[in-house]
C-alpha positions as CSV (number, residue, x, y, z in Angstrom):
1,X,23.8,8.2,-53.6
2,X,23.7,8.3,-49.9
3,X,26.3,6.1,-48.0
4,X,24.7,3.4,-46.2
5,X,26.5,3.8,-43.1
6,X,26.6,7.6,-42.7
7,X,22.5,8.4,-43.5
8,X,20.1,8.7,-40.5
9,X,17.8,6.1,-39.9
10,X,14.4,6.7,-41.4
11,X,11.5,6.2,-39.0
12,X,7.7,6.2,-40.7
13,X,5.2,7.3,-37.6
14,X,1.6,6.6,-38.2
15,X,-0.9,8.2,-36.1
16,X,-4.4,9.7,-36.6
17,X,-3.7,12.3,-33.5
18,X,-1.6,15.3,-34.5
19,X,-0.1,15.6,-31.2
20,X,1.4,12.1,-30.8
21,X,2.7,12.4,-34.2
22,X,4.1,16.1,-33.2
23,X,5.6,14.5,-29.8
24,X,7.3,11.5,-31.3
25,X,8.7,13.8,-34.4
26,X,10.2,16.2,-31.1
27,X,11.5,12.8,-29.2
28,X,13.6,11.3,-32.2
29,X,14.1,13.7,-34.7
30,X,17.7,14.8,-33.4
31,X,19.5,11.5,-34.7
32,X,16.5,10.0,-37.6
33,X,14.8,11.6,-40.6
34,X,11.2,11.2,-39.5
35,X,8.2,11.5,-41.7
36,X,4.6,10.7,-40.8
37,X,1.5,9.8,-41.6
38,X,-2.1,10.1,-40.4
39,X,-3.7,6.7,-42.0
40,X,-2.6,3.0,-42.6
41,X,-4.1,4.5,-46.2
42,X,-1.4,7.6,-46.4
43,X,1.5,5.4,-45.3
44,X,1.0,2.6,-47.9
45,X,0.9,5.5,-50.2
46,X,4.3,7.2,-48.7
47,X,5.4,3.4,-48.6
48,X,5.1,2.8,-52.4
49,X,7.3,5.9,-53.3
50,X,10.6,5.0,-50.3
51,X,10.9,2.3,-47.8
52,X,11.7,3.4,-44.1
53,X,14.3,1.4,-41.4
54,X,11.5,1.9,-39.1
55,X,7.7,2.0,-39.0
56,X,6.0,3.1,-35.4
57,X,2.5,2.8,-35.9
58,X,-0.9,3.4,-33.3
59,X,-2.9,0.2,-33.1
60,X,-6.5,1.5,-33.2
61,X,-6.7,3.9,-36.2
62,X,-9.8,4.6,-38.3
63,X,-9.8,2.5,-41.6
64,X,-6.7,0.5,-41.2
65,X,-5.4,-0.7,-37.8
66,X,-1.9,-1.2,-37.3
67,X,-2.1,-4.9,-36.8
68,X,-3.5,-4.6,-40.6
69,X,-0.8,-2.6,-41.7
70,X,2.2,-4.9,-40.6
71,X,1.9,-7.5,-43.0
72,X,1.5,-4.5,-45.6
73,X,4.6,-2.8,-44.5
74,X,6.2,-6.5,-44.3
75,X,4.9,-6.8,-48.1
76,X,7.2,-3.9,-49.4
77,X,10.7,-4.8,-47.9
78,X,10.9,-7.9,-44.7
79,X,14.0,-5.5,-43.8
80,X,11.2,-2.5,-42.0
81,X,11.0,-3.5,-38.7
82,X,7.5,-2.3,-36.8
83,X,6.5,-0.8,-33.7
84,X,3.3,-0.7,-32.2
85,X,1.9,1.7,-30.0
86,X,-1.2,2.2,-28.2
87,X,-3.0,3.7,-24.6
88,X,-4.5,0.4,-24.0
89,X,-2.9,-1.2,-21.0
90,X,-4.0,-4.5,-21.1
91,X,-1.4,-7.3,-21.9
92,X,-3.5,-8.7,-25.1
93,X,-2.5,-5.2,-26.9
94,X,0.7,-6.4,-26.9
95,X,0.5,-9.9,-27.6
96,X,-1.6,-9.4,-30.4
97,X,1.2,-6.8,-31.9
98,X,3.9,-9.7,-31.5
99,X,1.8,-12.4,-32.8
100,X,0.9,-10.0,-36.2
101,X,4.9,-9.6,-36.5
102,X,5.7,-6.4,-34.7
103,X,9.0,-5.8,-33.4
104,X,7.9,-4.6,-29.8
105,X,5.2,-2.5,-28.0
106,X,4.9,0.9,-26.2
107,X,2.4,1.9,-24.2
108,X,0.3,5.6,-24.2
109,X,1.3,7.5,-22.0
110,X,4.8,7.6,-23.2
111,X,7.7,6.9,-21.0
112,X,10.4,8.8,-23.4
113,X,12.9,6.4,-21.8
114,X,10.8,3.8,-23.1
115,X,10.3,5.4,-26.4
116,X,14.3,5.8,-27.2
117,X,15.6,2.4,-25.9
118,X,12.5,0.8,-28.3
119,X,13.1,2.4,-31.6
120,X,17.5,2.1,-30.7
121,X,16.7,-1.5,-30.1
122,X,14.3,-1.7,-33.1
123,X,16.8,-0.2,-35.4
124,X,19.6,-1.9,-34.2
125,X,17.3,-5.3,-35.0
126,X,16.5,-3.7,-38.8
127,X,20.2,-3.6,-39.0
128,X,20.7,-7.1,-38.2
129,X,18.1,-8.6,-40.3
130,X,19.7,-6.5,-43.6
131,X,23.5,-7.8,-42.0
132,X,21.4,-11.9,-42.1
133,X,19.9,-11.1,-45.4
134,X,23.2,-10.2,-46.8
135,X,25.2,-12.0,-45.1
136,X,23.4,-15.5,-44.7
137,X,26.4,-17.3,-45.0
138,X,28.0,-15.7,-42.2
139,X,25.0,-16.5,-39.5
140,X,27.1,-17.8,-36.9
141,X,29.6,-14.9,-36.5
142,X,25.6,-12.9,-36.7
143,X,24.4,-14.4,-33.8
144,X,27.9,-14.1,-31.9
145,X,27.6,-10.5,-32.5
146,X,23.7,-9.9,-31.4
147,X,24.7,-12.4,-28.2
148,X,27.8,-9.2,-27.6
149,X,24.9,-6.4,-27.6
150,X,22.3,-8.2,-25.5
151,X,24.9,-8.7,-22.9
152,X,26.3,-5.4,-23.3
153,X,22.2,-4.0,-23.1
154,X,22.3,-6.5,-19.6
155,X,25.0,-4.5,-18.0
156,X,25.9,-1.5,-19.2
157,X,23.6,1.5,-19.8
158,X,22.3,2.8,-23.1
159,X,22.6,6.2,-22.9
160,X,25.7,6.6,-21.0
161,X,27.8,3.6,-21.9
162,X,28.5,2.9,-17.9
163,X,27.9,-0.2,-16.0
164,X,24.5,-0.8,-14.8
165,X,23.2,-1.3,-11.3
166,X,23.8,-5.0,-12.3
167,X,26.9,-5.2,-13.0
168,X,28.5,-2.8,-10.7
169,X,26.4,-4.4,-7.9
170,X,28.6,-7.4,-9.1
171,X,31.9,-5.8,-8.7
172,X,31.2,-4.2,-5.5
173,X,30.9,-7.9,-4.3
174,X,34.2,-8.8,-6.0
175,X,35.6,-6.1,-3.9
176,X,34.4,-6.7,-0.6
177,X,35.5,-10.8,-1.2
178,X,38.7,-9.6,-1.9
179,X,38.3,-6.7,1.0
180,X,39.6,-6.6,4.7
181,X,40.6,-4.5,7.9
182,X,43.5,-3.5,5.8
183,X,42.0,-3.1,3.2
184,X,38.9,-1.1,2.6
185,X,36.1,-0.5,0.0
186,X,34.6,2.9,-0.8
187,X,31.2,3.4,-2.5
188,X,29.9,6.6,-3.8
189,X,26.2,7.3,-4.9
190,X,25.6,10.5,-6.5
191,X,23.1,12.8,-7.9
192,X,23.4,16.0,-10.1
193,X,21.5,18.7,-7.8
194,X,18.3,20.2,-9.4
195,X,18.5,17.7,-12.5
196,X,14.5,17.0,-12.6
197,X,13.7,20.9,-12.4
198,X,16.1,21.5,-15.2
199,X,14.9,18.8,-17.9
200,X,11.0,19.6,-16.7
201,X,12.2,23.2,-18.1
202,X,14.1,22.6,-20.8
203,X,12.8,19.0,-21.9
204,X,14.2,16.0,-22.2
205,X,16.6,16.5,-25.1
206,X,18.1,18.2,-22.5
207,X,18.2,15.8,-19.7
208,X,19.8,13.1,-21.8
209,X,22.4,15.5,-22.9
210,X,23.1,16.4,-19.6
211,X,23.1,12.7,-18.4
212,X,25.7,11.9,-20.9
213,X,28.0,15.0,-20.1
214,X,27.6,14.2,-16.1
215,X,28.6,10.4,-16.9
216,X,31.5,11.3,-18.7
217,X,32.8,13.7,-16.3
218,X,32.3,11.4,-13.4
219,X,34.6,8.9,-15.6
220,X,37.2,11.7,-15.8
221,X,37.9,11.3,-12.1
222,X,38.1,7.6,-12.3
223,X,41.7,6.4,-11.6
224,X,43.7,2.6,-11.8
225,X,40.4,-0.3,-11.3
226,X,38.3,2.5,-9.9
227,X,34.2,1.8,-11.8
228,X,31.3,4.4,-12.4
229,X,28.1,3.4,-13.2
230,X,24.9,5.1,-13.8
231,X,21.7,3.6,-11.9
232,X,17.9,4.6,-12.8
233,X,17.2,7.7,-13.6
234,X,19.9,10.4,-12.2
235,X,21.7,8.4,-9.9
236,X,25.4,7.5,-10.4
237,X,27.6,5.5,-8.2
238,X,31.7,5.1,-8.0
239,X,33.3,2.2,-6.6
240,X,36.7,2.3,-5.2
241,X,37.9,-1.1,-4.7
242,X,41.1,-0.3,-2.8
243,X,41.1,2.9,-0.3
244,X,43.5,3.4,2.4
245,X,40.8,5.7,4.2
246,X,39.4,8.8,4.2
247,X,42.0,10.8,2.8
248,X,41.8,8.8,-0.2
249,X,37.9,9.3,-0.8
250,X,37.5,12.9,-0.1
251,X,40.5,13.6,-2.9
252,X,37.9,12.0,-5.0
253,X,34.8,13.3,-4.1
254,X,37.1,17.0,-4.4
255,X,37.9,15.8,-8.5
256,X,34.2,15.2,-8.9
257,X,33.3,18.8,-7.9
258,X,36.0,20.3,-9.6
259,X,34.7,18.4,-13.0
260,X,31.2,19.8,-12.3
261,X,32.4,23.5,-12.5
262,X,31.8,23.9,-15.5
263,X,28.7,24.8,-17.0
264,X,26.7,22.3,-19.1
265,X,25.7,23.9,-22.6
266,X,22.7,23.4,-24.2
267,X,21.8,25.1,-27.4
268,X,21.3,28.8,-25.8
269,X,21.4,27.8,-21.9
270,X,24.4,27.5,-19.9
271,X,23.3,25.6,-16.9
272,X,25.8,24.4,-13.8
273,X,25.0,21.7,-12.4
274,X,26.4,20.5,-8.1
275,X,26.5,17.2,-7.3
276,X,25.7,15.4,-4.2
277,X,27.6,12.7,-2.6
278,X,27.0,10.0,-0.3
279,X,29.9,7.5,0.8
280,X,29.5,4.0,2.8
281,X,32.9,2.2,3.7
282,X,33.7,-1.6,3.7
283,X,34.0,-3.0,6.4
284,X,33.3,0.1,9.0
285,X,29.6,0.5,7.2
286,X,28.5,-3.2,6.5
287,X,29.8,-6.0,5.5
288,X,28.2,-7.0,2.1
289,X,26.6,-5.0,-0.9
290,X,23.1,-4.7,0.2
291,X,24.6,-2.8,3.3
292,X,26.6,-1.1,1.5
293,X,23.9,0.5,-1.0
294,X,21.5,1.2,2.1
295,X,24.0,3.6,4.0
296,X,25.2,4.7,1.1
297,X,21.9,6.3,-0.2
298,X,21.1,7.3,3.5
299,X,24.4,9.7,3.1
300,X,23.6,10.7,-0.1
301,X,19.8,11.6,1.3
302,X,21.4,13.6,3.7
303,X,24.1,15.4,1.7
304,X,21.0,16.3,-0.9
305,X,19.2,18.0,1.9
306,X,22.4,20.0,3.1
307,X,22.6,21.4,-0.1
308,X,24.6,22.0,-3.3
309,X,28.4,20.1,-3.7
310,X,28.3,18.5,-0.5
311,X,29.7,14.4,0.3
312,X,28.4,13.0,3.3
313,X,30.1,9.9,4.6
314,X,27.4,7.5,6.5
315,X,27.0,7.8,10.4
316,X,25.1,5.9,12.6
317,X,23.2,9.1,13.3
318,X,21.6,8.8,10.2
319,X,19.5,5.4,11.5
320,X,18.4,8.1,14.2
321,X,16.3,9.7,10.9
322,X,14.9,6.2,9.6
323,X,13.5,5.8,13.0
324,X,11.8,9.0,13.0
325,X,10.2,8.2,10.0
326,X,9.4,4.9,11.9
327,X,7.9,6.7,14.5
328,X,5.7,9.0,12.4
329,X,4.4,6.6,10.6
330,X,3.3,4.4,13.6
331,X,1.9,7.5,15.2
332,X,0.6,8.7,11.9
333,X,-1.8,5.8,11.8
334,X,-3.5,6.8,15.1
335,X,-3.3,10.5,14.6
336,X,-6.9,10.7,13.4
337,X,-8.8,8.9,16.0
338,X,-6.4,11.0,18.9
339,X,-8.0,14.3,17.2
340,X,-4.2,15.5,16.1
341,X,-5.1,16.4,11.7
342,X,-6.8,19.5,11.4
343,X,-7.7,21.3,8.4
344,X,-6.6,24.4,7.5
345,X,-8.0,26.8,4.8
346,X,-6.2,29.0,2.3
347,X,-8.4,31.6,0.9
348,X,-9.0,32.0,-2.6
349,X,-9.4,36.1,-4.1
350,X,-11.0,37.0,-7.4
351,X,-8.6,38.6,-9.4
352,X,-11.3,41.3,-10.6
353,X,-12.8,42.1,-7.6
354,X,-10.3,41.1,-4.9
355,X,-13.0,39.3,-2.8
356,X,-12.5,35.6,-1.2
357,X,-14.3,33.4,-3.4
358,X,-13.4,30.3,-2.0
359,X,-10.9,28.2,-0.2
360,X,-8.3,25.4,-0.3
361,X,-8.1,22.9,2.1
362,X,-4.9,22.2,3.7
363,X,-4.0,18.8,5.9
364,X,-2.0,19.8,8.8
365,X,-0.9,17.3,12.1
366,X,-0.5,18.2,15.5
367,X,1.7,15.9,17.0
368,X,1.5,15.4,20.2
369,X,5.0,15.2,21.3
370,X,6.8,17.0,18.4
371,X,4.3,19.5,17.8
372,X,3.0,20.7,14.1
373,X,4.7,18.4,11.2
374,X,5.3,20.3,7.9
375,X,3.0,18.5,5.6
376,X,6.6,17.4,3.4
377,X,7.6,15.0,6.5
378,X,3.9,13.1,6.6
379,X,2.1,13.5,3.5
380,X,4.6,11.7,1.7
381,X,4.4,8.7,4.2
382,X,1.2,9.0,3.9
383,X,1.2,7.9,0.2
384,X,3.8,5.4,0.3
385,X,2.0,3.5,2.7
386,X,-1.8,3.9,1.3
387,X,-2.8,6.1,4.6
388,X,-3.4,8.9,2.5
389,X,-7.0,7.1,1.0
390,X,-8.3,7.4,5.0
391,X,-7.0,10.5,5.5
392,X,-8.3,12.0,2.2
393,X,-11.4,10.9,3.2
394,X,-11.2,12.6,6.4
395,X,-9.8,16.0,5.3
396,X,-12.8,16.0,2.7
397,X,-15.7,14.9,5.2
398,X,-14.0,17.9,7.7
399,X,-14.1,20.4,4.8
400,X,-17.3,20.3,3.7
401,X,-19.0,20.0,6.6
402,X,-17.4,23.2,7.8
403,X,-17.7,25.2,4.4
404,X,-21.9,24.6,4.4
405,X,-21.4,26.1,8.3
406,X,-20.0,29.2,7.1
407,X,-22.5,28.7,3.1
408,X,-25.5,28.3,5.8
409,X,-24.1,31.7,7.8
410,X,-24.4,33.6,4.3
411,X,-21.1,33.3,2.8
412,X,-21.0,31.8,-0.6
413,X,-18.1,29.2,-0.6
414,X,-16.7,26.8,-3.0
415,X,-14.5,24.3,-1.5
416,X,-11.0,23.1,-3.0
417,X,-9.6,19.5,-2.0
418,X,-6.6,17.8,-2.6
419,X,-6.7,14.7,-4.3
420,X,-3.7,11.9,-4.6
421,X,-2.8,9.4,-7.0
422,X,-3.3,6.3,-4.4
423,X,-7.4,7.8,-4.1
424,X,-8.1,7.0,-7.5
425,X,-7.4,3.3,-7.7
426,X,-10.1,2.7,-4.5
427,X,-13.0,4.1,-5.8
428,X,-12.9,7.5,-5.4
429,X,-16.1,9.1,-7.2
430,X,-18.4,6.5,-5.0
431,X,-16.2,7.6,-1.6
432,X,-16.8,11.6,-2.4
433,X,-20.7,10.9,-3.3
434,X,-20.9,9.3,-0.5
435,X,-19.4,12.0,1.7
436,X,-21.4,14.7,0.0
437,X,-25.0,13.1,0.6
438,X,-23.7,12.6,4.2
439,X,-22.5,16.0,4.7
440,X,-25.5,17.6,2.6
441,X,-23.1,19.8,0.8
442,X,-23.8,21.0,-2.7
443,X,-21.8,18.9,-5.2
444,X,-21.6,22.6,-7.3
445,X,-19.6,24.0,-5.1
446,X,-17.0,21.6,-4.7
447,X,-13.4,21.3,-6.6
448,X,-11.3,18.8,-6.9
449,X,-7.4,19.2,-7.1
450,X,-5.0,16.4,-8.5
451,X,-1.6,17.2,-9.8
452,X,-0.9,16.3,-13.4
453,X,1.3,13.3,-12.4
454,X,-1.6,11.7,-10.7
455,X,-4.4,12.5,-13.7
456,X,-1.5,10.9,-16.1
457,X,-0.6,7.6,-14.2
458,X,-3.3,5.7,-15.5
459,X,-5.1,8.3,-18.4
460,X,-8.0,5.9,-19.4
461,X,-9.6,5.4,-15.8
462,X,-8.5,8.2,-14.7
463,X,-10.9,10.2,-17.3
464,X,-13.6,7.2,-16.2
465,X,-13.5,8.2,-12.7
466,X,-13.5,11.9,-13.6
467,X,-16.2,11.8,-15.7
468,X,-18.3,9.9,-13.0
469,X,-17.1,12.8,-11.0
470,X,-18.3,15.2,-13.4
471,X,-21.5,13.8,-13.6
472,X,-22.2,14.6,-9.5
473,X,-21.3,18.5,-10.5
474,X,-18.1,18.5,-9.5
475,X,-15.4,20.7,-10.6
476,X,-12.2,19.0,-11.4
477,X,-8.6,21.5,-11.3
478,X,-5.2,20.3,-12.2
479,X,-2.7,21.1,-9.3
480,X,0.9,22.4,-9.6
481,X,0.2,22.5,-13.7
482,X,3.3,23.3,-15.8
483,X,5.3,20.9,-13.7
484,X,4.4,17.7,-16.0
485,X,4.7,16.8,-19.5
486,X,2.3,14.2,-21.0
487,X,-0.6,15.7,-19.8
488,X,0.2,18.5,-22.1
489,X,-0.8,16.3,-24.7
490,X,-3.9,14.8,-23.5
491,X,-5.1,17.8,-21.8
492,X,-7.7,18.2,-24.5
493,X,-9.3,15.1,-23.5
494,X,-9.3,15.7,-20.2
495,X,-13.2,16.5,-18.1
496,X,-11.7,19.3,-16.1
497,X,-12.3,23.1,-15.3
498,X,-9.8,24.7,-14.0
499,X,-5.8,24.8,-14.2
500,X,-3.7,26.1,-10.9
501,X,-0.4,27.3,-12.5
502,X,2.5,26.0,-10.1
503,X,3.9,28.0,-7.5
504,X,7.4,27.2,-8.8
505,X,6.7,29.7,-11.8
506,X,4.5,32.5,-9.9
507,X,7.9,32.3,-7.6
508,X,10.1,34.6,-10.3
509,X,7.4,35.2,-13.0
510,X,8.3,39.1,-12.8
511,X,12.1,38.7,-12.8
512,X,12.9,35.9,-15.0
513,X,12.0,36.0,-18.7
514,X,11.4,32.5,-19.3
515,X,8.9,32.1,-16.3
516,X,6.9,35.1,-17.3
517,X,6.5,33.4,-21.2
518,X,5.9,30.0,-19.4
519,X,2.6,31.2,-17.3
520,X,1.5,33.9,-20.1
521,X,1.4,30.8,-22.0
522,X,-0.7,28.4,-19.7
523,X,-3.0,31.3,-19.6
524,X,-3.0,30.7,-23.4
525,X,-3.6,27.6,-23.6
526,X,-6.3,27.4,-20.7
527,X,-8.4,30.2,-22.3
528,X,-8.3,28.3,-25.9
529,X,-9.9,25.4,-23.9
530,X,-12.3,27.2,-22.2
531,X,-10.6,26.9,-18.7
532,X,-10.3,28.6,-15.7
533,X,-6.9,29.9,-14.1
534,X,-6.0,29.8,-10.4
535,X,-2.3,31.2,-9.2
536,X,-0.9,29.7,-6.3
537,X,1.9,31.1,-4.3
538,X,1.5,34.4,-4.8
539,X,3.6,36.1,-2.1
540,X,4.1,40.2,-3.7
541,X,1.9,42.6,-5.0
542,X,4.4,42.8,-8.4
543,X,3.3,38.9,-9.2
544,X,-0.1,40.0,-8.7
545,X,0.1,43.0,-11.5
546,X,1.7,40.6,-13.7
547,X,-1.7,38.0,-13.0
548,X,-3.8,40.9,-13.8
549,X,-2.3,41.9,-16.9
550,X,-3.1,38.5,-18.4
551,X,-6.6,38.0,-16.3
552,X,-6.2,35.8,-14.1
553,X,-9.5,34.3,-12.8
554,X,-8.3,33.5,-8.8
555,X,-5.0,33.6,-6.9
556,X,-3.9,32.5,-3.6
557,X,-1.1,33.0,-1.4
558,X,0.6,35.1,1.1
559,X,-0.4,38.3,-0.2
560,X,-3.5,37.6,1.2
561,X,-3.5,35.3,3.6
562,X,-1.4,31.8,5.2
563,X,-3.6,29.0,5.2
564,X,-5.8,29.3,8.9
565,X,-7.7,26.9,11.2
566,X,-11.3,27.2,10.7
567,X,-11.9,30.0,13.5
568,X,-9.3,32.4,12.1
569,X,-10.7,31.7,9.0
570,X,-14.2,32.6,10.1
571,X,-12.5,35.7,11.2
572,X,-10.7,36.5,8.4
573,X,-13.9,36.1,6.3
574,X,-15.9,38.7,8.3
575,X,-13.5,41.2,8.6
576,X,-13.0,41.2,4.6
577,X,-17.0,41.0,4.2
């Protein structure tokens, strides 16, 4: 017989779709023994011959739902604990999950976060209600227990073990009470360099692993009342509540990059992973924690964009940069009516022909005082404030009225345009029929980029919207593909045409191994589903053999040509015709 308290949880996943049955198997198999099922029917069946710790179960299944299934499960053994999942977004998903007995609720499209910290707190619930069941008579010293772990789950971090945001936001302001001239505070925020790159790569397993090993370093170079704690996502802070000044910091910051040195192993990959670091001081840098935080992370901005195992302390130089974001964004707002976008085209080459089948176009802003602004310092004000829906409209009115110039002078044209995230949620398939009948361009010819996060942020109207998109004869491409995760799942489901494999992977596809199987692969998986393939960035004549060897439908990218104003363009295309 098994012991109880060494055997790995048992989790039961229900789910008529193969791939969210796959993905949640991949997600929690390293510490359970999962088993699925594609029915209500089939788990009853599985039910009757062992009982699980956990049953996660899709609402909306053929036959049986899963609101009729938890009383079933319930029926076998009160001690399996349910969870319910399901895409539906609404609120009355999950109410109705509560009310038929579940234990909680996650939403399609998974946050994995999400999807851990559910099932640990769901199991950690199933082991309560067996600790009630056989231990009635001990109920109080029960309840003082499960009142430890919710406060534990209120301040400290699940993964890690470190303090939260909460509570070390807490003892910062213990500090700075108990602070002075004589006295000083130090706070550290800090972020392992190239984190997101390396878990997109080598999944999330990874990232949680690495998380856990970075948190435990960081609380290797703690010292005497010294606290780390690890906020959302990647970012970590240290507080040192008694410094005697900058000596005393940089001997720390020096500990944490000597503890990073080493290289973090997972499974076949040794990866090394720099830190950045960026340090506010009480009282020189503020005077209470909110203060405190915001110069902090302005530092840590800055030592991120310096580059790899750098500390920056905060300077009042670094306001000077909040106020140019000030000012772009002010100007930013009038930069369409004072004639300062333009739009700038990127030619598009058949890979079996070599002639320019199209273009992209590109948003580009010429200041009038600073001169052209790189697309990374506006574009993503743009979003954040909403001035992206205007100018989207804009870049796409622009475009097509200057492709059907050159389709009109005899050159046959289809027209890529970037699409963002913010355009979807203010009716976007009415705004681009509208700007087509205006513009009298031919719906056929146009194709419409958005990157896989945006498709994924809300899957159910997004897939509305691009089917009323569809319908108007547009073709739809996923941007910067390979650089996502969920919509690897989905992608099946998806109304779309075309994938454009990232530039990130064209970058070393014919030097690093795992790149090369990474885009071979998308070319795969994009010919299985009838799709088209586009490379972007390709910048030498060896990436473009390696395209060609797997048939690559377009490319784009230095090689060929930088992305051009419309006249250079119109140049460009009658010299190659």
């Amino acid at each position: 017989m098994v012991d109880q308290d060494t055997r790995l949880p048992e989790i039961l996943i229900v789910d008529d779709d193969d791939a969210v049955r796959e993905l949640l198997v991949a997600v929690l198999g390293a510490g359970n023994t999962c088993f699925t099922a594609s029915s209500g029917a089939e788990a009853l069946r599985l039910l009757e011959k062992h009982l699980p710790d956990l049953v996660i179960s899709d609402i909306n299944m053929p036959g049986m739902s899963g609101l009729e299934l938890i009383p079933k499960v319930s029926a076998f053994s009160p001690d399996i604990v349910t969870l319910m999942i399901s895409g539906n977004q609404t609120i009355d998903s999950a109410i109705d999950a509560i009310r038929a007995g579940a234990f909680d609720f996650i939403k399609k499209p998974f946050d994995l976060d999400h999807v851990e910290m559910a099932v640990r707190r769901a199991l950690v619930h199933r082991t309560l209600l067996v600790e009630k069941r056989e231990h009635d008579e001990n109920l109080e010293q029960l309840v003082e227990e499960r009142t430890k772990q919710l406060h534990y789950a209120a301040y400290y971090d699940g993964l890690t073990g470190l303090p939260n945001r909460r509570l070390f936001e807490d003892r910062l302001t213990q500090a700075i009470a108990h602070g002075g001239n004589d006295r000083q505070v130090a706070l550290l925020l800090i972020a392992p360099g190239r984190f997101k790159d390396f878990r997109d790569t080598l999944g999330h397993s990874f990232g949680s692993k690495v998380l856990k090993e970075f948190a435990e370093r960081l609380s290797g170079c703690l010292h005497g009342d010294n606290i780390a704690a690890r906020f959302e996502g990647d970012e970590f802070a240290i507080l040192l509540p008694i410094v005697g000044g900058v000596a005393d910091v940089t001997l720390v910051t020096s500990e944490i990059f000597e503890a990073m040195k080493a290289p973090f192993v997972f499974e076949t990959h040794e990866i090394f992973i720099s830190a950045a670091i960026g340090i506010s001081l009480y009282p020189r840098d503020g005077d209470d924690s909110p203060s405190l935080m915001k110069n902090a992370g302005a530092a840590l901005s800055r030592a991120i964009n310096t580059g790899t195992n750098d500390y920056q302390f905060y300077t009042g130089d670094m306001h000077a940069a909040a106020l140019r974001r000030l000012t772009l964004e002010n100007d930013l707002r009038h930069a369409i009516e004072k004639s300062q976008l333009e739009v700038h085209y990127q030619p598009k080459i058949n890979n079996s022909d070599g002639k320019i089948v199209g273009m992209e176009a590109l948003m580009r802003w010429r200041h009038h005082e600073l001169g052209m602004i790189a697309p990374l310092d506006f574009i993503p004000i743009a979003e954040e404030t909403g001035m992206i829906v205007e100018i989207g409209e804009w870049i796409l009115r622009e475009a097509c009225k200057q492709t059907k110039v050159w389709q009109d002078a005899g050159y046959e044209l289809h027209l890529a345009v970037n699409v963002s995230a913010a355009q979807f949620d203010l009716g976007l398939a009415d705004s681009v029929r509208k700007i087509i009948s205006e513009t009298g361009f031919d719906a056929a010819f146009l194709d419409l980029e958005m990157t896989e996060s945006a498709v994924m942020k809300n899957a159910e109207f997004t897939i509305k919207t691009l089917n009323e998109l569809k319908t108007l004869g547009i073709k739809i491409s996923i941007d910067d593909f390979g650089t996502g995760y969920s919509s690897l799942i989905q992608l099946k489901s998806l109304p779309i045409d075309v994938l454009k494999i990232d530039k990130s992977f064209i970058n070393d596809v014919t030097t690093d191994p795992d790149d090369a199987s990474l885009v071979t692969a998308i070319v795969g998986l994009a010919r299985n589903l009838r799709l088209a393939v586009v490379a972007e960035g390709v910048e030498t004549a060896e990436q473009l053999e390696f395209l060609n060897t797997l048939h690559c439908d377009e490319w784009q990218g230095y090689l060929f040509s930088k992305p051009l104003p419309a006249d250079d363009f119109a140049k460009l295309l009658a010299e190659k015709s």
